[in-house]
N, C-alpha and C positions, 0 to 999 in steps of 0.2 A: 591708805589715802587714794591710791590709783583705783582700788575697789569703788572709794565713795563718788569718786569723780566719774567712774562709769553708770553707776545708781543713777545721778543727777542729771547726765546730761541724757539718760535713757527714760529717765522721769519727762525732762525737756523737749525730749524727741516727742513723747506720748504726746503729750499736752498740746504740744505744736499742730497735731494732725487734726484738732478739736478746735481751731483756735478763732472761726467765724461765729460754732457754736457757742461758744464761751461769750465772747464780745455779744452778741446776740440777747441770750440771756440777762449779761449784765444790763444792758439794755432797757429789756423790759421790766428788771426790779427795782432799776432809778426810776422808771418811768411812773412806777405803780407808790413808792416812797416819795417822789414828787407829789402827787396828788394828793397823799396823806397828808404832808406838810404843809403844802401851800393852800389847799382846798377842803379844811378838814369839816366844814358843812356839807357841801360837794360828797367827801370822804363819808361824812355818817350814812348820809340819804343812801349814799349808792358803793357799801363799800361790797356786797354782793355780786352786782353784775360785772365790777372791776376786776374782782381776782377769779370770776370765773373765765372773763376775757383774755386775762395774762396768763392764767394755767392755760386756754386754748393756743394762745400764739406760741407759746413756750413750748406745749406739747413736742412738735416737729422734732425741737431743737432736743429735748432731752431724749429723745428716742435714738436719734443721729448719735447720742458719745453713748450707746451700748453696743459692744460690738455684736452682740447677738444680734442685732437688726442691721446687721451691716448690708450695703447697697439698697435697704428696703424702709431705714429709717423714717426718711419723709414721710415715704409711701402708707404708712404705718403708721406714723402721728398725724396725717390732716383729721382721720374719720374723726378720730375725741379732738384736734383743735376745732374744727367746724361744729362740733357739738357742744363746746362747752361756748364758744362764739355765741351762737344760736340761743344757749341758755342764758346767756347774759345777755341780750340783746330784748328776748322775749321777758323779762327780769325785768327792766330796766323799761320798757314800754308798757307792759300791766301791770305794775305796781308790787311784785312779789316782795314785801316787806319780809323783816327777820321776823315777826308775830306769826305770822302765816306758816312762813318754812319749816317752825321747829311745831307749830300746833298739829298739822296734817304730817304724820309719820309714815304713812302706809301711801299715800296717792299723790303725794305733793312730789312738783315736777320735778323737784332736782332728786329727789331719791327714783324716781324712775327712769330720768336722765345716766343718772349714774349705775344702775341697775342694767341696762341695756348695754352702757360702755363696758360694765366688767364682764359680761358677757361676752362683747366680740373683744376683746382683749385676750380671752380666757383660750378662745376660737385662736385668734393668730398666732400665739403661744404654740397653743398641739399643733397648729401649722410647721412652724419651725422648728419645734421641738426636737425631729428628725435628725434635721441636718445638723444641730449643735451638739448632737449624740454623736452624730458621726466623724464631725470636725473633729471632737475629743476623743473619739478612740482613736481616728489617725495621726493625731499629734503624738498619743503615748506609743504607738507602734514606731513614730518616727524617731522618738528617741532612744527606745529601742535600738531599734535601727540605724541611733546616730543617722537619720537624713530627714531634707525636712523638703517632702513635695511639693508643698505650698499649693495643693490642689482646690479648686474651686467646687466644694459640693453643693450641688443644685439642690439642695431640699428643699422644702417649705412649696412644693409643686402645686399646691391647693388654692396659699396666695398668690402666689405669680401667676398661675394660669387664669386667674376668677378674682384678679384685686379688683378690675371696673366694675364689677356686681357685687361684691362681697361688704367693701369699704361705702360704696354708696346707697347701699342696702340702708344699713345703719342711719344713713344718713337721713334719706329716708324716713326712717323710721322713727327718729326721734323729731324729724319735723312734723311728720303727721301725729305726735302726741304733745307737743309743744303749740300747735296752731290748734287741736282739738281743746285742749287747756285753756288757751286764751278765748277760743268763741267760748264754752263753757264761763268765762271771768264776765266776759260783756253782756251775758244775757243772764247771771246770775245775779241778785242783789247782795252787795257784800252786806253783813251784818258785822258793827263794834261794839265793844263793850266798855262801860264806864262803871267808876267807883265814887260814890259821890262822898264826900264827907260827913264822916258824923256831927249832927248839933251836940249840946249839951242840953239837958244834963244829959240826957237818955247814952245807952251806951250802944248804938246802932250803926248801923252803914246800911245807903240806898242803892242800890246797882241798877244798873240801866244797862240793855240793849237793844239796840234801834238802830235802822239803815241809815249804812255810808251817804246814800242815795236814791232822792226821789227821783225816777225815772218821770222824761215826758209823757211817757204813751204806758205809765201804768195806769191803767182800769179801774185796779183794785186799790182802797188806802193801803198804806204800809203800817208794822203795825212796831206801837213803843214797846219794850217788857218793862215794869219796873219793880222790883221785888226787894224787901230788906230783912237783913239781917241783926240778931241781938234783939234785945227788949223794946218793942213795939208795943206801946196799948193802946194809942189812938191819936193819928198823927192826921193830921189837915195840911194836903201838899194840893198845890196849887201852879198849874204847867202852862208856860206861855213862848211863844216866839212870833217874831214880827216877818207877818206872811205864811203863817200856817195856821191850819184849825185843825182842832183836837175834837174828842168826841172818845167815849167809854166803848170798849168793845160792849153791845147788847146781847143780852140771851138771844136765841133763834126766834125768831120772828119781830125783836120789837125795831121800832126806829132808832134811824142815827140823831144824835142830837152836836150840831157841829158848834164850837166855840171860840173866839180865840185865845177868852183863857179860861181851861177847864180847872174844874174843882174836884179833889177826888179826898178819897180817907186810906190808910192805913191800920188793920189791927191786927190783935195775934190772932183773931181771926178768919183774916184777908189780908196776909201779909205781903202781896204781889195784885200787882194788876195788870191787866192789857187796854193799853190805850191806842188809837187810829189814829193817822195822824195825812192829813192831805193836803196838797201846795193850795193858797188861796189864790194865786196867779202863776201863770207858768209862764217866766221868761220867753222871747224868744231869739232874743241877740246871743246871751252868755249863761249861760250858768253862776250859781249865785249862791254861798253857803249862807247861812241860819243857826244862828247860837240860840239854843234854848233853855231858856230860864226856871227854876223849881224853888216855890218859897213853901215854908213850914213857919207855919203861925205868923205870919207877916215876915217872917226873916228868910234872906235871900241866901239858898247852900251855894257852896263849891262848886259850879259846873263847869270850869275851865276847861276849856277843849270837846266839849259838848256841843257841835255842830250837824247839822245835815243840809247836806247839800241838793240844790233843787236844779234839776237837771233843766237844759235849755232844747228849745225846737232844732237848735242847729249841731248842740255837741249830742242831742238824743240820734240824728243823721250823721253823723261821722261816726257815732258809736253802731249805728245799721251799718253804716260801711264798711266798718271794720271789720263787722261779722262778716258781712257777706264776704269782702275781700279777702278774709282766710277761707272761709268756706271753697269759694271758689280756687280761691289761689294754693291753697293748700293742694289740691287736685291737678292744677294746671303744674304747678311747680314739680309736681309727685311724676307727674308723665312727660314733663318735659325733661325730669332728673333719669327717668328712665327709659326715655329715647335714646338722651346722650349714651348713657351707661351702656347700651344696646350697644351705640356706634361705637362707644369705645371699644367696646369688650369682642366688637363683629371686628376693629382693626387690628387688637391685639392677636386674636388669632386669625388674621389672615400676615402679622407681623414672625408671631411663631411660624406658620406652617412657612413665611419668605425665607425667617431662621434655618428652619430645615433644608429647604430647597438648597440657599447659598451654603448653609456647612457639606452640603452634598456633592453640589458643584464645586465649593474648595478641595473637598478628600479626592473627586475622581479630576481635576482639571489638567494634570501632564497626564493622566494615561487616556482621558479622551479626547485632549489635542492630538493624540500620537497617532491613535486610533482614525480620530475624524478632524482635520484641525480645521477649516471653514465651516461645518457647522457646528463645532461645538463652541465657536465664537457667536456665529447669527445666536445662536440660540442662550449666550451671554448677554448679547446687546439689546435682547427681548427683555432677559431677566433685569438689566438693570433700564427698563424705560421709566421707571419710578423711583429714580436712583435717590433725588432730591425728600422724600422719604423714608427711605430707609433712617434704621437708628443708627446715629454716629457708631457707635460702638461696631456694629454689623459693618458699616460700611468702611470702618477702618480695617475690619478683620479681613474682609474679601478686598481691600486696595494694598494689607501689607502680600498677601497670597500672590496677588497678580502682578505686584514689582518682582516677587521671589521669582515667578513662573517666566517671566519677559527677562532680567536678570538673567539667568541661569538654566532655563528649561526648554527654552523657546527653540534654542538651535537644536536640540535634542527631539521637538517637537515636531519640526519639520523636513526631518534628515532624510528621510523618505519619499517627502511632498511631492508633486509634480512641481512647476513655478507657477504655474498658473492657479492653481491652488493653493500656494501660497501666497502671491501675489492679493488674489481675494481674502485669503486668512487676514493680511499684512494689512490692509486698508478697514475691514473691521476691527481689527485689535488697535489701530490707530484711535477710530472711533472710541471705542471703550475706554483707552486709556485717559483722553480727553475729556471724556464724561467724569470719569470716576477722581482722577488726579486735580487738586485742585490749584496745584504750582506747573502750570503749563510749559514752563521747564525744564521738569521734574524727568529723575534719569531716565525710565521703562519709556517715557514721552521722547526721548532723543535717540535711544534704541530704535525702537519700532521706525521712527522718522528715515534713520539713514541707515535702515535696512528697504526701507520702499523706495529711496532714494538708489540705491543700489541695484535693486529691483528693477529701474528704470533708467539701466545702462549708464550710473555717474562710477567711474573710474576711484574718483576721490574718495568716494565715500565709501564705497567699496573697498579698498585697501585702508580707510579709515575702522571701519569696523572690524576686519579682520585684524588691525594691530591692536583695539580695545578689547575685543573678545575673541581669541585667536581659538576660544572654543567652536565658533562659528565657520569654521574653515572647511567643514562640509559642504553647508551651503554657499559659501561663498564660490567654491569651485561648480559648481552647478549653475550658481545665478552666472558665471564667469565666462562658461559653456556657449550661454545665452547673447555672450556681448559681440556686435559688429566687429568687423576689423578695425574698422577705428576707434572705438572702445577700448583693444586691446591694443591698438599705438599708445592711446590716452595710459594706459597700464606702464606701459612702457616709460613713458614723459615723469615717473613720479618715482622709477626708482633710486634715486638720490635718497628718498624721503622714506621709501617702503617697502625698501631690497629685503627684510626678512620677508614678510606678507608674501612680495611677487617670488620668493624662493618658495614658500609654502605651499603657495597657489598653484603653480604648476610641475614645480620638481619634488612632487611625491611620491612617484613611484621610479624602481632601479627597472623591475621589468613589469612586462602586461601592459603598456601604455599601446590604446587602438592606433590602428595607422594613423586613422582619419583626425586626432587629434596631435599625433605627430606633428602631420601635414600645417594641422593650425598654428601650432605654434612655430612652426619653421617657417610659415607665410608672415607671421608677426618680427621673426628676428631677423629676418631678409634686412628689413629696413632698420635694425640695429644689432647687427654680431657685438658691437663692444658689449652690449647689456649682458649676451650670453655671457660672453668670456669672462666677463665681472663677474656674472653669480657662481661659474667655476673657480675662478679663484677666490671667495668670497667663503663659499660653499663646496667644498670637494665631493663633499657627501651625492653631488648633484651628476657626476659626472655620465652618468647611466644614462638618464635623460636628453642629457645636454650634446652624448655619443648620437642618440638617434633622430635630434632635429640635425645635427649637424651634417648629418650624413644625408636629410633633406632639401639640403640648402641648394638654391641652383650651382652648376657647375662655376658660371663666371666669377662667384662670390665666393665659392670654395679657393678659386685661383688667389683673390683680392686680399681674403683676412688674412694670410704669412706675411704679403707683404707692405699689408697698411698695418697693422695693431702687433710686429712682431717685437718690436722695443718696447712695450708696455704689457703684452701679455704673449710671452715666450711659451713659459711654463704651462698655461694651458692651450695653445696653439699644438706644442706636444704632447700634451695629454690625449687634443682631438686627431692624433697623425695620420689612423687609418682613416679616420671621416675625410679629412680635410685632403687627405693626398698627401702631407706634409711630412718630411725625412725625419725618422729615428731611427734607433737600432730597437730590438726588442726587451726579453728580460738582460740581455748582457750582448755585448760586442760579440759582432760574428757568429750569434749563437746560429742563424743561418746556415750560414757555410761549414758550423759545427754537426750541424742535420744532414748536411747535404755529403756531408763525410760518411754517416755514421751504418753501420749494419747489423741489422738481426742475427743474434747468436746462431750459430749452425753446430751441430755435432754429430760423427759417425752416429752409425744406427747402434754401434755395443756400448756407445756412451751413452746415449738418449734414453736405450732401456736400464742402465745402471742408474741412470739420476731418476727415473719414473720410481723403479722397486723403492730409492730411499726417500720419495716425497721430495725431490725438487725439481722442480719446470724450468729449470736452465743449469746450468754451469756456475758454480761462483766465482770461478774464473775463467767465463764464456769472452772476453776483453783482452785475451795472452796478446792477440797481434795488434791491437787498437781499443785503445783507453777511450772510444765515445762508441762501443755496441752498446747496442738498444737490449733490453730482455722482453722475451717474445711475450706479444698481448700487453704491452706495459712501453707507453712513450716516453717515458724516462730513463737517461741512460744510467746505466749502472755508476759512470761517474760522478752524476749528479744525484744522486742516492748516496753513495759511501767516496767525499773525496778523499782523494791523495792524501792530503794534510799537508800540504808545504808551505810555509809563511815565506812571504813576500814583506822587505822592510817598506816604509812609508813611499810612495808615490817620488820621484823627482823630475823637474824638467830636463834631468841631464840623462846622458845615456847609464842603461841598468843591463848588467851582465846575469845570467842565471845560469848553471850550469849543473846536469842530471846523467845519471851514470846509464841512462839506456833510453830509448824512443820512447818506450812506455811514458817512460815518468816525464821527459820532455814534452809528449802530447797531454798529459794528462795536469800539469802544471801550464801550460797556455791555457787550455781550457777554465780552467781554478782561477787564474790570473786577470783573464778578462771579465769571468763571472764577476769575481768581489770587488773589482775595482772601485772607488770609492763613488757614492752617489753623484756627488757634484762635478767630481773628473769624466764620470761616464756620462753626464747628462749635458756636458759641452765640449767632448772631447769626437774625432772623427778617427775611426780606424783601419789602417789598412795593413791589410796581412801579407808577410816577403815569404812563403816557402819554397821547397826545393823546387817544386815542378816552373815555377816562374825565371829559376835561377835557368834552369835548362833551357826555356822557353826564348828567353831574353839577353841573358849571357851576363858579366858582370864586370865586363869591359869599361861601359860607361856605367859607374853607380847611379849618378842621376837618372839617364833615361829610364832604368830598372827603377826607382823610386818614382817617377812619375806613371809605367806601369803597374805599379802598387797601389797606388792613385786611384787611376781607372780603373782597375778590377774593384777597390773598395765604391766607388762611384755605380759601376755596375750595379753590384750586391744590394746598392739601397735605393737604387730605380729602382728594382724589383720589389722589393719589400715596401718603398711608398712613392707609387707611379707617381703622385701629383707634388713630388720634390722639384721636377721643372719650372711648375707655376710658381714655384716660393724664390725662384731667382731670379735678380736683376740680370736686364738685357745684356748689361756684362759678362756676368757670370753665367750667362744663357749660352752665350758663346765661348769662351773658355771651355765648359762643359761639355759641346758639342763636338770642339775641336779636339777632345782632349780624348772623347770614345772616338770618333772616328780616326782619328792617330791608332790608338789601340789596339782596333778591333779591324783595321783597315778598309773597313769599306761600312755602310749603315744597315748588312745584308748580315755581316759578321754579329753584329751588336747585339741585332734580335734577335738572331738564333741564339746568342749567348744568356738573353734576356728571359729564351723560352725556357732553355734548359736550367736555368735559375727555379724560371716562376714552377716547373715540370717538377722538380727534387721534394718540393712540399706532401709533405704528408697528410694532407689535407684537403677535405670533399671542398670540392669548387661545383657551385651551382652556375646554373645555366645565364644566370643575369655576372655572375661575376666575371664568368668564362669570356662572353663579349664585351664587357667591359674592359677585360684584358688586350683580347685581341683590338678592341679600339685604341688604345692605350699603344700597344705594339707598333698599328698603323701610324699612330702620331708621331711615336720614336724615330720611325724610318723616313717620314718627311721630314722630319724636323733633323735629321742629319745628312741629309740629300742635299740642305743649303747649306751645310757647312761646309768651308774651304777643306779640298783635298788632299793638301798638300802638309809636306812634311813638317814638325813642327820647327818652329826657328829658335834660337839657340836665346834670344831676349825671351821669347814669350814663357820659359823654365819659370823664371822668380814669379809670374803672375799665376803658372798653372801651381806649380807647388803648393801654392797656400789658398788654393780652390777648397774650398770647404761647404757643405751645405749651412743654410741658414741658423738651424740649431746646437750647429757645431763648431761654430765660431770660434773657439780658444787656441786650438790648438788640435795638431793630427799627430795619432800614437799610431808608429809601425812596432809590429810584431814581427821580427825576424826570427822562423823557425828550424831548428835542424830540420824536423822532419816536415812534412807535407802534411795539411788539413786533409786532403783524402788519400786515405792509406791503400787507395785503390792506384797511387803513382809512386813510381818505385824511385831510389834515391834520396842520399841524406845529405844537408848541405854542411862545407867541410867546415873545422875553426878560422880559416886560413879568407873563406869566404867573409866570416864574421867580421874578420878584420879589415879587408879590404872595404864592407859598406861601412865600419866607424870612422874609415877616412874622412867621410861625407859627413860627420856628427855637425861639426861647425858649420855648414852652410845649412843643413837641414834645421837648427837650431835658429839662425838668424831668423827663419821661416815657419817657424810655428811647431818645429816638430821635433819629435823624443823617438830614440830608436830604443828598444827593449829585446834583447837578442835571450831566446832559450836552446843554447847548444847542447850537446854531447858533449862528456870532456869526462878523466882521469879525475880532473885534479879539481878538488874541493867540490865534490857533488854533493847534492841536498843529502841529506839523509833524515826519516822520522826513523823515532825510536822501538826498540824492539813492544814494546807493552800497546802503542797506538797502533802498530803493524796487525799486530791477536787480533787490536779489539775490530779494526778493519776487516780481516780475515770473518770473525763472527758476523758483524752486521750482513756481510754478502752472503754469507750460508743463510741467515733470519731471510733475506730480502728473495731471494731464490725460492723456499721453501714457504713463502707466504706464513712467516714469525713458527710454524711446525718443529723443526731443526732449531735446536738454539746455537751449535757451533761446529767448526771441524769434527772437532773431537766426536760429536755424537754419530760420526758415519765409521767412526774405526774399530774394528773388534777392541776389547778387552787386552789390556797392555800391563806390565809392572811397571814402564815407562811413568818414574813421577811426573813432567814437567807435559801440559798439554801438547797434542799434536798441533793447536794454532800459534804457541808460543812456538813451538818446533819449527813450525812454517817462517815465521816471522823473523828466528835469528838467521834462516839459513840465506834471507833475502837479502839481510848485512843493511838493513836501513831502505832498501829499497821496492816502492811500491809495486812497480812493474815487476822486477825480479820475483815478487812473492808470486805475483796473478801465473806469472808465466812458469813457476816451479808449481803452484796447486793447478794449473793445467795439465802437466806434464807428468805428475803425480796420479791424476783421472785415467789418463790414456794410457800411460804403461799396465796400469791397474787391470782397468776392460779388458787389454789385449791378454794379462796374464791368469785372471780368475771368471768365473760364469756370472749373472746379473747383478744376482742374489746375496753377493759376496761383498761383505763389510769392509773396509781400507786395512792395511795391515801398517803396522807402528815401523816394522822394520824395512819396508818400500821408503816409507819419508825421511826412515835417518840414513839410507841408501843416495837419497837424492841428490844430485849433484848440477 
């Protein structure tokens, strides 16, 4: 069932594509059954030129439902509908009766009419023949193939390129035999023939023939036959009509004798006669026929329809005119059918060779824009000046091409361009679009538009386009290059609207960005930093960029943004801190004064050559006396490579005890401590560090005053690291601050030298613009604490200085209270006893923002990791030493029965402790050197000696 309903409706489908055709035809065979029936006199006389008319007009139409003449159907059926037209027309005006058509077999018009058509019918056939060959093998290769190309094969190249000659050829041709036929008809005398009735008794018949027509301007009589057949002995006929004279054809030489009613005889011995026969008046209004009469023995025969007609002075002149009219017009019509056909056949191929040209400019049109893109538009808007012309078809093919190319090719087109060449490209492709597009709205026409509108410094439309075709972001930053400074305020004004675009547009690259475009853009953001800070926080990705306008920015407005946009954009106010001048710490609290501690490994000269023979460029445990040495040629401390491992439980605002069985592990757990502290505690928290050397310095008499010197040496440490933290504080806190280092430092003389020796500890080239920037910087410190009051602090002013905090460190201030000292270059370790005296101080320092975190020395409940994470410590530092060569202890020690490794050996003997291990695999190195020669492998029985 589902079968027959696809048959039927794929029947319906067909039939539908035919369905003008169909109606068409129906058309013309009511048309032609109409006539029958209502007009069947009409119908007798002239049912020959009818149906040659309708097989003409039909023609077209049945050629259209063969799909073998597919797109050429028409083209194909006018030559035989214009011919059969033609043959009925010329039918139908001389008089070609059915007697005539079927007597002349061989010359008569419709057999040579149709004789010529099966001809060029036979011709268009092997025309096309080709291509229907070729459609059907690529059908059976597609199914084959299962695919169906549906390719357009161009055969039949014979008619298509020469149908204006070929089709009218014909045409032609059968007119110039069709008009040669009818002058022939006009100038010929038609002869009829009659049968006249037998009399009785005799058993005979009389036959006559004798002209249609006596012409005006014949010369000569015309002449009767009359001849009978059957039994004839001698018959007395006697011939009469009113307005003719008769007369005997005579032998040669005798006279005419003319009569109007001649007598003649009949025998079996002259059984036929010729009689002459001429008009006794010749009309001259009308023509006029003449029945003529034949009696036999007084009795009048049968002549019914025995007529000749006696031509007139005026139809003998419309019958010259006629002739002459084809004569002539046959020839006129012949050349002026062949003029045309010229001009057709001269447009056709100048239509082909336009063919060619635009499929040529379609194939190269993106690589010759790319190549040349203003003129290979002029030389478009050449090609289309006769756009109006063109065939629909051509002209749609080259307007889908140049939507696809404006669409999608165009930015690609001109990625290269200068503007100004594009600019001109932009203004002819305008044109052309215009021309060719016939919806002036039409999308390539709105493209093109508000890209010349962009072209011509509009902001809008420029960030319009780049948010519709974000392919175009090439040019767009080129045309963008181009724009006034107010242009680029305008840019500025619309990102509410078009903050990805303006992220696009200029925060594209991390580095390589020219000065000179720096500069531009940081003369644009002068007059709005929020916009920056918005697309950093917007865009992180942006930050690279947004570092090096910022750090363009005048100085007064570097001062301005901490303290105008720091409630709304904090986080990237710190992001910009070196730009900006603005207070942070770096990767972790104090990592600073972690550097400024730290020292390159050093080792005897019998060590140096021991670790060379076995392929390591340091010590794995070059850190025995200080857990932050550097390893040489490598900025990394050894501690931030391979830490400790000590966990730290969760964060609290209340005071946190720690406690480590030796210095080591004490520095090397501050260190760890302040590294991982949690993102959001580190990135609002302010730190300052209590070690021994402060305790000595300051005494610990008053815990406050010593707390508020914690203070200032933290205040210290982050001038230094971000000079322009002064400008991010209120006039308030300007003073607090000031008063707070000059307390400190006692005098503004102390602060800078303390400032030098700070900014001096850096490991890091300082160029010659940063150098004076410093020392400017320095100079400002020292005024700027020359007007601070001298005097000692007063005992109210504690609660305001206490919770002095920079700008971005508003929450809260973490002390670190250490046994030992950040620089292990100061001798002394602070006692438990200390510890306890500054917890006294926990509750006011608490009311005030702050958490004390104490890492002592102590017996009792020290960290310990466990023996297996000790090894694996142990290894990573021999890998890290050896640049990954060494994979552990073990691989430096001769050959042992010892099952358990020498780094597991190492690790129990530490008892949980990291220090202990560094400072027993040091002490293991040196006794080593001093007791064996370079070249000499560790021996099993030194480590289990070790004590």
């Amino acid at each position: 069932m589902a079968n027959e309903d696809y048959q039927s409706s794929g029947v319906k489908s067909r039939l539908s594509d035919y369905r003008s055709q169909i109606i068409f035809l129906g058309l013309i065979g009511s048309a032609v059954a109409a006539i029958a029936l209502i007009f069947p006199a009409f119908w007798r006389d002239h049912w020959i030129p009818i149906l040659l008319i309708a097989g003409g007009l039909g023609m077209p139409a049945l050629f259209s439902l063969w799909n073998y003449w597919v797109g050429y159907g028409w083209q194909v059926g006018i030559a035989p509908a214009l011919a059969f037209l033609l043959m009925g027309i010329f039918n139908w005006l001389f008089r070609y009766d059915a007697e005539a058509l079927w007597e002349d077999a061989v010359f008569n018009l419709l057999q040579t009419n149709l004789f010529v058509l099966a001809i060029w019918l036979i011709l268009v056939f092997l025309a096309f023949r080709s291509r229907f060959q070729q459609e059907r093998k690529q059908n059976q290769n597609d199914k084959q193939n299962k695919k169906n190309t549906k390719q357009d094969y161009r055969k039949g190249e014979v008619w298509r390129d020469y149908r204006w000659i070929i089709a009218p050829a014909v045409i032609i041709l059968l007119f110039l035999f069709d008009t040669s036929w009818a002058q022939s008809t006009l100038s010929t005398s038609s002869l009829k023939k009659s049968v006249i009735k037998a009399t009785p008794p005799g058993a005979f018949q009389i036959h006559a023939e004798y002209p249609l027509q006596i012409s005006f301007d014949d010369a000569e009589p015309s002449e009767i036959h009359l001849w009978a057949t059957g039994t004839v002995n001698c018959m007395d006929l006697e011939i009469s009509a009113d307005g003719l004279l008769f007369a005997l054809k005579p032998q040669s030489g005798e006279p005419l004798v003319w009569n109007d009613i001649l007598a003649f005889k009949l025998s079996k011995s002259s059984n036929a006669v010729t009689l002459l026969v001429i008009a006794d008046e010749r009309p001259t209004t009308g023509s006029r026929s003449i029945e003529l009469t034949l009696n036999s023995g007084g009795n009048k025969l049968d002549t019914s329809n025995w007529a000749i007609r006696i031509e007139s002075r005026k139809d003998s002149q419309i019958r010259g005119w006629k002739k002459n009219f084809l004569d002539a017009g046959s020839t006129i019509v012949s050349l002026i059918t062949a003029v045309f056909v010229g001009v057709k056949q001269l447009e056709e191929e100048k239509k082909r060779q336009k063919i060619k040209q635009v499929e040529q400019v379609i194939s190269k049109l993106e690589t010759e824009a790319k190549e040349n893109f203003s003129k290979t538009l002029k030389d478009h808007w050449e090609l289309t000046d006769d756009w109006n012309e063109w065939d629909r078809a051509l002209q749609s093919q080259f307007r889908d091409k140049y939507a696809t190319f404006v669409e999608k090719d165009l930015w690609d087109a001109i990625a290269n361009k200068t503007l100004e060449e594009v600019k001109k490209g932009v203004n002819l492709l305008l044109h052309i679009c215009e021309r060719i597009f016939e919806d002036k709205e039409s999308k390539p026409i709105s493209i093109v538009k508000q890209l010349q509108k962009a072209l011509e410094n509009d902001a809008q439309e420029l960030l319009s386009m780049l948010k519709e075709y974000p392919e175009s972001i090439g040019v767009a930053r080129r045309i963008e290059m181009e724009f006034s400074p107010e242009g680029r305020l305008k840019i500025i004004e619309c990102f509410e609207e078009f903050s990805d675009q303006i992220h696009n547009l200029w925060f594209f690259e991390s580095i390589g960005i020219s000065d000179s475009r720096i500069k531009q853009l940081s003369s644009v953001f002068e007059h709005h930093p929020d916009v920056l800070l918005s697309i950093i926080k917007k865009y992180p990705e942006s930050i690279g960029v947004a570092k090096q306008i910022a750090s363009n920015l005048p100085d007064d407005l570097k001062k301005e943004i901490p303290e105008k946009y720091k409630d709304e954009f904090l986080q990237e106010i710190i992001l910009l801190k070196e730009e900006l001048g603005f207070p942070d710490t770096e990767s972790f609290p104090l990592q600073s004064q972690f550097r400024f501690s730290t020292v390159p490994s050093r080792a005897e000269a019998r060590l140096a050559a021991w670790l060379e023979k076995q392929g390591l460029r340091c010590s794995p445990f070059a850190d025995a006396g200080n857990p932050y040495t550097s390893t040489p040629k490598d900025e990394k401390l050894l501690i931030e490579q391979v830490p400790a491992g000590f966990s730290f439980p969760a964060f609290e605002h209340s005071t946190q005890n720690f406690a480590f069985s030796n210095s080591w592990d004490v520095g090397a757990a501050l260190f760890g401590y302040a590294r991982n502290l949690p993102p959001k505690i580190k990135d609002k928290t302010f730190v300052a560090a209590l070690p021994p050397s402060m305790i000595a310095n300051f005494g610990v008499e008053q815990p406050r005053t010593l707390f508020l010197h914690a203070l200032a040496e933290g205040w210290a440490w982050t001038l230094a690291d971000a000079p322009a933290t002064y400008y991010s504080l209120g006039k308030s806190q300007r003073g607090l601050a000031g008063r707070l280092l000059r307390w400190h430092g006692g005098s503004p003389f102390a602060i800078v030298r303390s400032l030098e020796q700070i900014l001096g500890s850096r490991k890091k080239e300082i160029t010659e613009k940063e150098e004076k920037s410093t020392q400017k910087f320095l100079e400002h410190v020292a005024a700027w604490l020359e007007n601070v009051e001298a005097n000692d602090l007063r005992k109210e002013e504690a609660p305001a200085l206490i919770e002095l905090r920079p700008l971005s460190k508003q929450q809260f201030t973490l002390a670190l209270v250490s046994s030992v000292d950040l620089n292990f270059a100061a001798s002394g370790e602070m006692l438990p006893a200390t510890h306890q005296a500054l917890d006294g101080e926990a509750e006011w320092l608490k009311a005030h923002g702050w958490t004390l975190v104490h890492f002592m020395i102590s017996d009792s409940n020290p960290q310990r990791i466990s023996e297996e994470k000790l090894a694996k410590q142990c290894q990573q530092r021999v890998q890290i030493c050896s640049n990954g060569e060494v994979e552990a202890l073990e691989s430096l020690f001769a050959p042992h029965p010892e099952e358990e490794s020498a780094d597991l050996l190492l690790a129990r003997k530490a008892a949980g402790s990291p220090g202990k291990m560094v400072r027993l695999g040091q002490k293991l190195l040196l006794q080593h050197v001093e007791k064996y020669p370079p070249d000499e492998p560790l021996h099993i029985e030194d480590l289990l000696a070790l004590a």
